[in-house]
C-alpha positions in Angstrom: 5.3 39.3 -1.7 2.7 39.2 -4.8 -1.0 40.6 -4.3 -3.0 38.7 -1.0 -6.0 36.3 -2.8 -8.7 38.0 0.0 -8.6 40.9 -2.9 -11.0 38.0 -5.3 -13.5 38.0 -2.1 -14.7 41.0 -1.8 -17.6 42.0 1.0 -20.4 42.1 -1.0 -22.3 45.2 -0.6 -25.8 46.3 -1.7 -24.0 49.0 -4.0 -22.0 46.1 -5.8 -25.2 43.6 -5.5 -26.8 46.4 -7.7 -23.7 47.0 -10.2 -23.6 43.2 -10.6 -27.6 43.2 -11.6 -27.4 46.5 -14.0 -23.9 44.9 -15.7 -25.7 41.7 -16.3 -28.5 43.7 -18.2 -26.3 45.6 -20.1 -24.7 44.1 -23.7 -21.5 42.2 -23.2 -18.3 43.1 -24.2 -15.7 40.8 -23.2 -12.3 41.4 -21.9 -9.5 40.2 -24.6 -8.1 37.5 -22.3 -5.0 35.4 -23.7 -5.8 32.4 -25.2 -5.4 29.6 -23.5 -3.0 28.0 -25.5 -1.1 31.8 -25.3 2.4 32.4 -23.4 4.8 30.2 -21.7 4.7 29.8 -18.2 6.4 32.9 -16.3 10.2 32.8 -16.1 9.7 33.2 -11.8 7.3 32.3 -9.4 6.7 36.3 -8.8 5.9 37.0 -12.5 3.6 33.6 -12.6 1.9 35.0 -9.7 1.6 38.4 -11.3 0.2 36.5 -14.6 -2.4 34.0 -12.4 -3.6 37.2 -10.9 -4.3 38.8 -14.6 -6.2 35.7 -16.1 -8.1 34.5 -12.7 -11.3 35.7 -13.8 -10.9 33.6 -17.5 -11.1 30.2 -16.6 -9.6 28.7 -19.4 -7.1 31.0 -19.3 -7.0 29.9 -15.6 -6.9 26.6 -15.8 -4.3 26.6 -18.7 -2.1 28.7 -16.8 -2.2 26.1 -13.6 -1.4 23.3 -16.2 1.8 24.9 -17.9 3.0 25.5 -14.3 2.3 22.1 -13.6 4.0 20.7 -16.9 7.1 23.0 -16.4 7.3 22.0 -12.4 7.1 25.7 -11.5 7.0 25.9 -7.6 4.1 28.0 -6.5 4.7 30.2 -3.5 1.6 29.9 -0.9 0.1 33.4 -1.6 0.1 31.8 -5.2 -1.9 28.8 -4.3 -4.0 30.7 -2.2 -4.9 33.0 -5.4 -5.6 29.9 -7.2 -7.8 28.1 -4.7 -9.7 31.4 -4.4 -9.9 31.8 -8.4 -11.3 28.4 -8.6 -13.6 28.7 -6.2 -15.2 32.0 -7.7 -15.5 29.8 -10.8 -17.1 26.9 -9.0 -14.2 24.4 -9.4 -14.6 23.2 -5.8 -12.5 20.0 -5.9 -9.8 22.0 -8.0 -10.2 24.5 -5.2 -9.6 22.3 -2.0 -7.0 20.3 -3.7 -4.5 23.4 -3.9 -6.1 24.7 -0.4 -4.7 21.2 0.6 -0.8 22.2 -0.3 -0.8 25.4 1.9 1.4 25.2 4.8 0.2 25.3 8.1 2.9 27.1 9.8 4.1 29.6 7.8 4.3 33.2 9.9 4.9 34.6 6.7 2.0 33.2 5.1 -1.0 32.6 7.3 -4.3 30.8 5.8 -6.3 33.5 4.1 -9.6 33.9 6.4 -11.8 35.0 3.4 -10.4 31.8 1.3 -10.9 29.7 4.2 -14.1 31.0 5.6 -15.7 30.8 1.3 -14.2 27.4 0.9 -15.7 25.6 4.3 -19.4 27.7 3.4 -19.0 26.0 -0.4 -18.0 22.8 1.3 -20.6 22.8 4.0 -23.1 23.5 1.2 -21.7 20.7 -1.5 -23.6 17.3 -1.0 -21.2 14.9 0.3 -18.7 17.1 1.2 -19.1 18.2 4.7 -16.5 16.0 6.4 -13.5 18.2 4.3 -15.9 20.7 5.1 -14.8 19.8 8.7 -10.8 19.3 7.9 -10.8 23.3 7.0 -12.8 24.3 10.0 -9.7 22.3 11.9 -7.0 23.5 10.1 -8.3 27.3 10.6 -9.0 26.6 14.3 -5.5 25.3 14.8 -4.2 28.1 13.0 -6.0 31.3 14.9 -8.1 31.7 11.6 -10.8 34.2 12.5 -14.1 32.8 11.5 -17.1 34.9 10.5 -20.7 34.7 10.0 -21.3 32.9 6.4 -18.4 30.6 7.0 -19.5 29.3 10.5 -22.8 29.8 9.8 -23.2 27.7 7.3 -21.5 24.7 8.4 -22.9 24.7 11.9 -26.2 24.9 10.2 -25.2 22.0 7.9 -24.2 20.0 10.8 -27.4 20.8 13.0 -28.9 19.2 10.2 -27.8 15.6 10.5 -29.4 13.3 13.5 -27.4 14.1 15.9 -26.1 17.2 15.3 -27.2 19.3 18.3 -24.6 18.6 20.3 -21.7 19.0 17.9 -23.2 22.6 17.3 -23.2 23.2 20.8 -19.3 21.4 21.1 -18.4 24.1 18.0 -20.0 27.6 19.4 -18.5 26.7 22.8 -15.0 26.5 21.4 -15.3 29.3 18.8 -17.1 31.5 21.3 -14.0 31.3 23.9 -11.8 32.5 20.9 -13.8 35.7 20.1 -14.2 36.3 16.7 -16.2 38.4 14.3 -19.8 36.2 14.2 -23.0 37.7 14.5 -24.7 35.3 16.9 -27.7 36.1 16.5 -27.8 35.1 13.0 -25.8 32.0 13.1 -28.8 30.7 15.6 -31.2 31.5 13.4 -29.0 29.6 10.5 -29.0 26.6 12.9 -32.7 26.6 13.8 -33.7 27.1 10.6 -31.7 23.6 9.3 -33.4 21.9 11.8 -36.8 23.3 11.2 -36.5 22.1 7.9 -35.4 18.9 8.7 -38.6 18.6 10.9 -36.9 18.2 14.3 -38.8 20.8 15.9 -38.7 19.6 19.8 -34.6 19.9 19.0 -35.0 23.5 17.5 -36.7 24.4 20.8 -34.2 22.7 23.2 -32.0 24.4 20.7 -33.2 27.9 21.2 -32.9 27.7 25.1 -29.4 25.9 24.9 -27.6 28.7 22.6 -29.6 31.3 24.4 -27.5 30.0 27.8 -24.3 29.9 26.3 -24.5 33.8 24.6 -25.6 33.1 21.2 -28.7 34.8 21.6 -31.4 33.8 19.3 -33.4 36.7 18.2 -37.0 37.0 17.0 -36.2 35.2 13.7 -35.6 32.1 15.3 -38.1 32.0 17.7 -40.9 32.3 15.1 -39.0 29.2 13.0 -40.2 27.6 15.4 -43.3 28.6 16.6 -44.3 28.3 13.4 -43.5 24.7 12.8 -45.4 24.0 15.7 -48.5 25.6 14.5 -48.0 23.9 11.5 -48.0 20.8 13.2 -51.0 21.6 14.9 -49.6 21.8 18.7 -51.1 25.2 19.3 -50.1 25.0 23.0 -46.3 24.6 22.1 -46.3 27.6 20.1 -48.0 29.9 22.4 -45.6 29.2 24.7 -42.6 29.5 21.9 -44.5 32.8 21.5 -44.2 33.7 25.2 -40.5 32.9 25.2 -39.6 35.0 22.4 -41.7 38.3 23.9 -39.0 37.2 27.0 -36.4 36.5 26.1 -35.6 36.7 22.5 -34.2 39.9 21.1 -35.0 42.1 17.7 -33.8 41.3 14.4 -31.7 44.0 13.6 -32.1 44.7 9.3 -28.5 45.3 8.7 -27.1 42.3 10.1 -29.4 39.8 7.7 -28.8 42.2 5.0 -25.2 41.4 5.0 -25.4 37.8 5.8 -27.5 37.3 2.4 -25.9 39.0 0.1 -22.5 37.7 1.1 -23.9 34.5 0.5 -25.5 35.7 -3.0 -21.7 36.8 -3.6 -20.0 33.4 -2.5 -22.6 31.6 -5.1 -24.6 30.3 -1.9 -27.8 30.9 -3.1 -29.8 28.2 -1.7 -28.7 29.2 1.6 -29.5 33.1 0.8 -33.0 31.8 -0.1 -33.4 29.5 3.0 -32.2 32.9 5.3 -34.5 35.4 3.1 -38.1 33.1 3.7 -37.6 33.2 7.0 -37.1 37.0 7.0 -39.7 37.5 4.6 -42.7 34.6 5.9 -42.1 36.7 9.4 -42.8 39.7 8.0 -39.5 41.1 9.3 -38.1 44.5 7.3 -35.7 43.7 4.9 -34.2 46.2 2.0 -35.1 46.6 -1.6 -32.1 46.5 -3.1 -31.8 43.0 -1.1 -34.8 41.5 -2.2 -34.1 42.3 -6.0 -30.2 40.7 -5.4 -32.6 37.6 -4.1 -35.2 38.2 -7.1 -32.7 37.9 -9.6 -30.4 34.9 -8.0 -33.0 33.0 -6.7 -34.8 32.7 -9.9 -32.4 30.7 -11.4 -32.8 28.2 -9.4 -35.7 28.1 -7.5 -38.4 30.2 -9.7 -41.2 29.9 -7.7 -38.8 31.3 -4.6 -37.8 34.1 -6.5 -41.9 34.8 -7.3 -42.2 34.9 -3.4 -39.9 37.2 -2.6 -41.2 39.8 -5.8 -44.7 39.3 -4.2 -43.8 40.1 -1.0 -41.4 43.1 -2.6 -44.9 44.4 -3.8 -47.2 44.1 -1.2 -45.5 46.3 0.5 -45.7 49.0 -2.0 -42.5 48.3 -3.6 -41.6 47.2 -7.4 -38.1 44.8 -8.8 -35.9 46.6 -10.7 -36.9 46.5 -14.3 -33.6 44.1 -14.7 -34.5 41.6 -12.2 -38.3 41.4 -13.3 -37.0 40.7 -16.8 -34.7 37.5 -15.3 -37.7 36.4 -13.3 -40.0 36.5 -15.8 -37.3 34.4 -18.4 -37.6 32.0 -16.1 -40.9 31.8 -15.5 -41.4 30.8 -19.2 -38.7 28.3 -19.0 -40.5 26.8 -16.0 -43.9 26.9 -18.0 -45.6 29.4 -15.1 -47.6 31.7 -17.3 -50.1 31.7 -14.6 -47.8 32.5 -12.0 -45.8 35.6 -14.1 -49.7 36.6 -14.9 -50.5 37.0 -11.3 -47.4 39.4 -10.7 -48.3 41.7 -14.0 -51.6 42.0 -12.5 -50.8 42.8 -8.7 -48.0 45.5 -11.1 -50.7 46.8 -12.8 -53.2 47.3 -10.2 -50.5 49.2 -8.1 -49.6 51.6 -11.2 -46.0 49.9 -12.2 -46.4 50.8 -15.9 -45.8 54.5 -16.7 -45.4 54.2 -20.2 -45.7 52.6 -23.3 -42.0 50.8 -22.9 -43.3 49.3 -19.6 -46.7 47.7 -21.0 -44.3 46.7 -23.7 -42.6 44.3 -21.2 -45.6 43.2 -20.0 -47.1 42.2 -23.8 -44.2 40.4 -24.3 -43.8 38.0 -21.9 -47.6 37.6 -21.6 -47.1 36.9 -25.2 -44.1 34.1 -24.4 -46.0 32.7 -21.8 -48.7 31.9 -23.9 -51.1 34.0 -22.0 -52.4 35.7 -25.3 -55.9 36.5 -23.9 -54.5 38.6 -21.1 -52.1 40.1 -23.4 -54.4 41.3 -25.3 -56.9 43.1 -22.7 -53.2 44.9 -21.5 -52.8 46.4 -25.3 -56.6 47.6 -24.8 -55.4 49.2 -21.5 -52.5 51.1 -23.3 -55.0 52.0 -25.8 -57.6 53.4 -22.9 -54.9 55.6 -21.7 -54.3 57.1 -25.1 -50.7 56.1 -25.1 -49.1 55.1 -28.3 -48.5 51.0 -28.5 -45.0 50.2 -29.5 -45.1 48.3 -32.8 -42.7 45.5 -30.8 -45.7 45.2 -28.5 -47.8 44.4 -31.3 -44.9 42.0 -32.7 -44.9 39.8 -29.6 -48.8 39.3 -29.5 -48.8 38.3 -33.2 -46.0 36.0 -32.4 -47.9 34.5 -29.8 -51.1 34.4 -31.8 -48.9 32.7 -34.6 -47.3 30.5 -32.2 -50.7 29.4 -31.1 -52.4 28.8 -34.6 -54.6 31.3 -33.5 -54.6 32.5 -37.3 -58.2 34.6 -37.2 -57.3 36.6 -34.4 -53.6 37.3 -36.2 -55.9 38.5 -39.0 -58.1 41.5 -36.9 -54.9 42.1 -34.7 -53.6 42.9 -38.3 -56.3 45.0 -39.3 -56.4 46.6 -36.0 -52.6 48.0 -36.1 -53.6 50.1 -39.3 -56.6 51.1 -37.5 -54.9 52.6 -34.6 -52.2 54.7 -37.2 -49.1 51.6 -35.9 -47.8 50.6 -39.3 -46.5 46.9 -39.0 -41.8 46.5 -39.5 -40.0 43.7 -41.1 -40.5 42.0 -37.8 -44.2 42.1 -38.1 -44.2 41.0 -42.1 -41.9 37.6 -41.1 -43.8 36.9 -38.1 -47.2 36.2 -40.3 -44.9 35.2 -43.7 -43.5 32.7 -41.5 -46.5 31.1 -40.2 -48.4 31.3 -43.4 -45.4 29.5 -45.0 -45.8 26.9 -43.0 -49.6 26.9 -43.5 -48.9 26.5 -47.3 -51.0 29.4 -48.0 -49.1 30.7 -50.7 -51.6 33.6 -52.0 -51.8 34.8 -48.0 -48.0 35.1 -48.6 -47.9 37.1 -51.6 -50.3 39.4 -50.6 -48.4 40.1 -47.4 -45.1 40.6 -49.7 -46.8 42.6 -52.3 -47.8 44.6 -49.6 -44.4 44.9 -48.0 -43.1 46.6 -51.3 -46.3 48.9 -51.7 -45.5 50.7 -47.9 -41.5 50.5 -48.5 -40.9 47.7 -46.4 -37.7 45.9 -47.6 -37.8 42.4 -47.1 -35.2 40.0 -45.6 -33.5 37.2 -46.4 -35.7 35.3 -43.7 -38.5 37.2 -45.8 -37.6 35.6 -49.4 -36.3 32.6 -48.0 -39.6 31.4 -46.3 -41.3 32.5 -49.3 -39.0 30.5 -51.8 -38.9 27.5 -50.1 -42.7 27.3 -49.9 -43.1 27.5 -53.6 -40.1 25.7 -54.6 -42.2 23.1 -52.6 -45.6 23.5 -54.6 -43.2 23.2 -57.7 -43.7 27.0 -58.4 -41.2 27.1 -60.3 -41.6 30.2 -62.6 -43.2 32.5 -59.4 -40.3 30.9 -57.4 -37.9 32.3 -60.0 -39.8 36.2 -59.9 -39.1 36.2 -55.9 -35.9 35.5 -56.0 -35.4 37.8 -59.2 -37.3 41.0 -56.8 -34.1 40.2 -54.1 -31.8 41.0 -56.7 -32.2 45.2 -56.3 -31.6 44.1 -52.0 -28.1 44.2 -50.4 -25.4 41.7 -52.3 -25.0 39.8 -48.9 -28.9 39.0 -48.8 -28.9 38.3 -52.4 -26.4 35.6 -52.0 -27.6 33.9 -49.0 -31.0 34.3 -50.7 -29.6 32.0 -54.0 -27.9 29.5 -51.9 -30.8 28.7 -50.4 -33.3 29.3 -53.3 -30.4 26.7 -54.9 -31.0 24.4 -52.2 -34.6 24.3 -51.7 -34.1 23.0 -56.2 -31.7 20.6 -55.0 -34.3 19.2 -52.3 -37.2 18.7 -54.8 -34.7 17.5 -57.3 -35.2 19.9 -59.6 -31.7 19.6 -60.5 -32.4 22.0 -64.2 -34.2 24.7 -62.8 -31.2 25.1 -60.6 -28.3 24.7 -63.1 -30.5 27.2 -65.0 -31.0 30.2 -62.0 -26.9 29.2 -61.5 -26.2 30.3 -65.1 -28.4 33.0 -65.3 -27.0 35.3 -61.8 -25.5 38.5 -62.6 -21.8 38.8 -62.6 -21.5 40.9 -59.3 -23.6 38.2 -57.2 -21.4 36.4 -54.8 -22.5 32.7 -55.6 -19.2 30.4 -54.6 -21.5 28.5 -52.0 -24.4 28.2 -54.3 -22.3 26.4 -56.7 -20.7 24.3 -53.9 -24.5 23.4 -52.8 -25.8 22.3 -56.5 -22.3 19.8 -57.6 -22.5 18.7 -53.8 -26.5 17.6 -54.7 -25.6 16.3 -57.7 -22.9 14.2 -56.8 -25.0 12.5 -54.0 -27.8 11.9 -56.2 -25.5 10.0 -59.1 -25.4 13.2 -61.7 -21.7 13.0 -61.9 -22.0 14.1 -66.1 -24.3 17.0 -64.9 -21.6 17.8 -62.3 -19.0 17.4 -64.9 -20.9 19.5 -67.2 -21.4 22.9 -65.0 -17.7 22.8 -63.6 -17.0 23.4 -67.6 -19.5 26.2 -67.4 -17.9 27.1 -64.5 -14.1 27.3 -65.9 -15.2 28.9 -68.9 -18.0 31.6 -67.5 -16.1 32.1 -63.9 -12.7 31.2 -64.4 -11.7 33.5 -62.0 -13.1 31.8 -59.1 -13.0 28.2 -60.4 -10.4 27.3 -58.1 -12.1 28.1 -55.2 -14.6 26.2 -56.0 -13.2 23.2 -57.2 -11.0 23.4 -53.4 -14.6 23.8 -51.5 -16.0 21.0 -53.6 -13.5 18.9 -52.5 -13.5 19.4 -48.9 -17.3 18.7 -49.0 -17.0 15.5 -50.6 -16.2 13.6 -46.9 -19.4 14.2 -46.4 -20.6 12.6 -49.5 -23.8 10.0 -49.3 -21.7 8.1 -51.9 -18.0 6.6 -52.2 -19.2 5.2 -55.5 -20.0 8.7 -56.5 -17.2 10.4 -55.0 -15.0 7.9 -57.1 -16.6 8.3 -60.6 -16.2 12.1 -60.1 -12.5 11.5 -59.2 -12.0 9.5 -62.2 -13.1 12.5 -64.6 -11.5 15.0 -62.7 -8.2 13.3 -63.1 -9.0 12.6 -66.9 -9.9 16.3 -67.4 -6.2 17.1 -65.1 -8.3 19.0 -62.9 -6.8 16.5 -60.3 -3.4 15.6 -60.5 -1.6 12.2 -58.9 -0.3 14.0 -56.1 -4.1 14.6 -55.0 -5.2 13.0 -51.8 -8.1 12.1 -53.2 -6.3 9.6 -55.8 -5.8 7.4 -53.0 -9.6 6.3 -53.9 -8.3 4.7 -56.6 
């Protein structure tokens, strides 16, 4: 019998929550799956299995697997379909999931339903708008088959039922039945899971009958759920109801114990549940209840994606007890934040950081600057450079970097200028980076002799420029029909690397071609040195010249071209050519056929004679 699926669900564990985080900052490398279009289904239903089981974490791989096995008829064995409903369902193919979920026997000894399939698939189902009557079908199917249930699984669908209208007393129909069969739920927890649905939902006198009526049948709520709903009360302004919610919980409620919630959130971080990990976390966290570190940055860093200002909580509560994100999760948090437009909010955390002594070094203002800088909170990222300076550290030239790109970004030109001076001033002598940040934006200023100052200036402290660097620069004065100086720029990128060089003329070629300064270009085109790879540029000026009408100019440098470059005429005449289906003309594209064919540089065989 092939591998059991329960080996792609995994108990999530703080240790793996913390490998997943520090993987995720790391530089990818990606496993050399097979294509999907790669290998013929397996032979046997063994060796498929063996094959599903390689590819499961690819999902096109996956999902072209499934379809050759489909196409060929291949009969999957259960533990096969169980691996592939379990795949899916780490990939968050849901439907795909339940459908092969659907074709695994009931009453098989050999091959009972997987608990961790079956308890992931009804939390995803539970969770999925829409979804929760199949959500109910699994939970029948498991309880006719003896399925052991545990805490995420029941949890979240009781909680997602206790939602609904009338849900109480189908929550109070399921943890009767489930608690005569014994199984491995934490109680405790799954109350607070229900209580906090309803809370939300705003049925607060239910929550309360519901404390008292799960508290009777040994599904004792603890702490956590008593002060759900206190708390609603007091929101709601009945300040004797929660006084005596208050009372009841001194009584009769019991103490949250750390561990359990631990694992109840990050299993549902692991299963992709994140909402519900939130939801479970705020009402740990708003109580003031303990919760781990490494918990809260597996929340920081999940949470953020979809709930930023969530995620913020959770870091602020993180460090007002004393405590910092990892450097990893603050960085996701803060990406988001800027997506979301929350420089204020990402400003409050730096400060709360800085106040309580976060940075340590230069690298840690560094993120700080940066993001300020992103955010658009230039003023604040300013006065944090002046603290790095205060503490006689050395500021990182990136630190610099990403204030002038914010300054730049902002049109804040002056203060670009005396952050400028001040680098020098303070011995940080300004990169590449630094030079096309301000070329860039004075390019776009049109202030050509701000430009040339900055790249004469580049050349006088060895600085070698880029093609970003010459391309900004020759574009702007290919633009103010500077020619000549255009020409001297371009001629300066000629000592550079052969690869900048020729990405440099195409697009020096191109910026000619835009202004319709079709000569100039013919004359740069005839003028490159022999070693400069320029099959592109040549493609770029006959492609422009065809659109514009100048078939005979065309003509005329595709002689030049056989006779000065007849090496790699061909090449270019095939490029040319596929280009041309993209032409702005058919007229065009025609009249150049016509003297192609009459100088037998096309033949009749040509698909391109079919124009004619």
């Amino acid at each position: 019998m092939g591998p059991q699926p329960h080996a792609f669900l995994p108990r999530f564990t703080a240790a793996a929550a913390a490998r997943a985080l520090s993987v995720s900052a790391r530089p990818h490398h990606p496993t050399p799956y097979p294509s999907p279009a790669a290998a013929a289904p397996a032979s046997s239903p063994h060796a498929f299995h063996a094959h599903l089981a390689s590819v499961a974490p690819h999902l096109p791989s996956l999902l072209a697997a499934l379809s050759r096995a489909r196409a060929a008829r291949l009969p999957l064995p259960p533990a096969t379909r169980a691996l592939a409903a379990t795949a899916l369902l780490r990939h968050g193919r849901l439907p795909d999931a339940l459908a092969h979920f659907r074709l695994l026997p009931d009453s098989d000894p050999t091959a009972p339903l997987p608990a961790p399939l079956c308890n992931s698939l009804l939390a995803a189902l539970a969770s999925s708008a829409g979804s929760l009557a199949h959500a109910r079908k699994v939970l029948d199917r498991m309880l006719a088959g003896a399925v052991e249930l545990d805490t995420v699984g029941f949890g979240v669908f009781v909680k997602a039922v206790g939602r609904k209208d009338d849900g109480l007393t189908e929550v109070l129909r399921l943890v009767d039945v489930v608690g005569r069969q014994g199984s491995r739920i934490n109680r405790s927890v799954v109350a607070a899971m229900v209580i906090d649905g309803m809370c939300r939902e705003g049925r607060i006198e239910g929550a309360w009958r519901a404390l008292e009526e799960l508290r009777l049948r040994g599904w004792k709520p603890d702490f956590v759920a008593y002060r759900m709903v206190a708390e609603e009360f007091r929101v709601a302004g009945r300040v004797e109801e929660e006084g005596l919610i208050l009372k009841q919980k001194r009584k009769l409620g019991v103490a949250p114990r750390k561990a359990e919630y631990r694992e109840c959130v990050l299993e549902l971080v692991s299963n992709r549940l994140v909402t519900e990990a939130k939801e479970m976390a705020e009402a740990v966290v708003l109580g003031d209840f303990p919760i781990d570190d490494d918990v809260l940055n597996v929340l920081v860093g999940s949470v953020s994606d979809i709930d930023v200002d969530g995620a913020a909580m959770f870091c602020k509560f993180m460090m007002g007890k004393g405590r910092f994100p990892s450097t990893e999760v603050l960085v996701n948090l803060c990406e988001n934040l800027c997506k979301s437009n929350k420089g204020g909010e990402m400003w409050e955390i730096f400060r709360v950081l800085l106040e309580k002594g976060y940075c340590k070094n230069a690298r840690d203002y560094h993120l700080v600057v940066s993001f300020l800088g992103k955010a658009g909170k230039v003023r604040e990222a300013y006065d944090v450079l002046k603290e790095v300076k205060r503490k006689r550290l050395e500021p990182d030239i990136s630190s610099y970097n990403a204030l002038m790109e914010a300054l730049c970004r902002n049109d804040l030109l002056r203060p670009a200028k005396k952050l400028w001076d001040e680098m020098f001033t303070s011995g940080c002598c300004p990169n590449l980076h630094t030079y096309n940040i301000l070329i860039t934006k004075f390019t776009e200023m049109g202030e050509s002799q701000e430009v040339q100052q900055l790249f004469d200036h580049m050349f006088q402290k060895g600085v070698a420029p880029d093609c970003a660097t010459y391309t900004s620069f020759i574009t702007m004065l290919c633009q103010e029909n500077k020619y000549e100086q255009a020409l001297e720029i371009f001629k300066k990128s000629l000592t550079q690397d052969a690869e900048v060089v020729s990405s440099v003329l195409s697009m020096f070629i191109l910026a000619l071609c835009n202004q319709g300064n079709f000569k100039a270009a013919l004359s740069v085109m005839c003028s490159v040195p022999s070693h400069v790879e320029n099959l592109n540029s040549h493609v770029i000026l006959l492609k422009n010249l065809i659109d514009v009408g100048e078939v005979e100019m065309a003509m005329e440098h595709l002689e030049w071209i056989r006779s000065n470059c007849s090496s790699n005429f061909q090449n270019i005449m095939n490029e040319l050519m596929a280009s041309l289906s993209t032409s702005a003309s058919l007229q065009n594209v025609t009249k150049l056929i016509q003297c192609l064919h009459s100088q037998r540089l096309v033949d009749d065989a040509d698909p391109w004679m079919k124009l004619m």
